[in-house]
N, C-alpha and C positions, 0 to 999 in steps of 0.2 A: 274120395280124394286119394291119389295115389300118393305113399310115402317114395321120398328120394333116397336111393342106397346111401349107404354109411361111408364113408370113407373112413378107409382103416390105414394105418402105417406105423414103422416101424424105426425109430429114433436112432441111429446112428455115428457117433461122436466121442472118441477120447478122451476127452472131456466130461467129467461127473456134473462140471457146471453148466458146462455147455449143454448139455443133455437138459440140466432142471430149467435152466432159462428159456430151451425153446419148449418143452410142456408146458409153459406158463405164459408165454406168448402164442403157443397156439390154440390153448384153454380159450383164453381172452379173444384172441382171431378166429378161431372158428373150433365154437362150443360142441360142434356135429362130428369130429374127428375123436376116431376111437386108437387111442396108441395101443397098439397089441405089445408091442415089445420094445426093448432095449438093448442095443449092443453096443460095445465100447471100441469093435472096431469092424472094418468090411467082411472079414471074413467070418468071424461070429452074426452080423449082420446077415450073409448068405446063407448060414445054417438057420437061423431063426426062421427065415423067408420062406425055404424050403418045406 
């Protein structure tokens, strides 16, 4: 049985709250999602990505 790749992503949001709210809702929504990182805004977002 083949495993399905991981989906990975990277949280993006001004917001410190905003940020913990959706970890927490996408903990609960899909258990299979690897957050790699955090940024508080797009442009640190793009460096992260890179």
């Amino acid at each position: 049985m083949q495993n399905e790749p991981q989906l990975t992503t990277i949280i993006i949001d001004d917001s410190p709250q905003a940020r913990r709210l959706l970890r927490l809702m996408l903990a609960e929504l899909m258990p299979d999602i690897q957050i790699v990182a955090e940024a508080s805004n797009g442009r640190e977002g793009f460096e992260l990505a890179k």
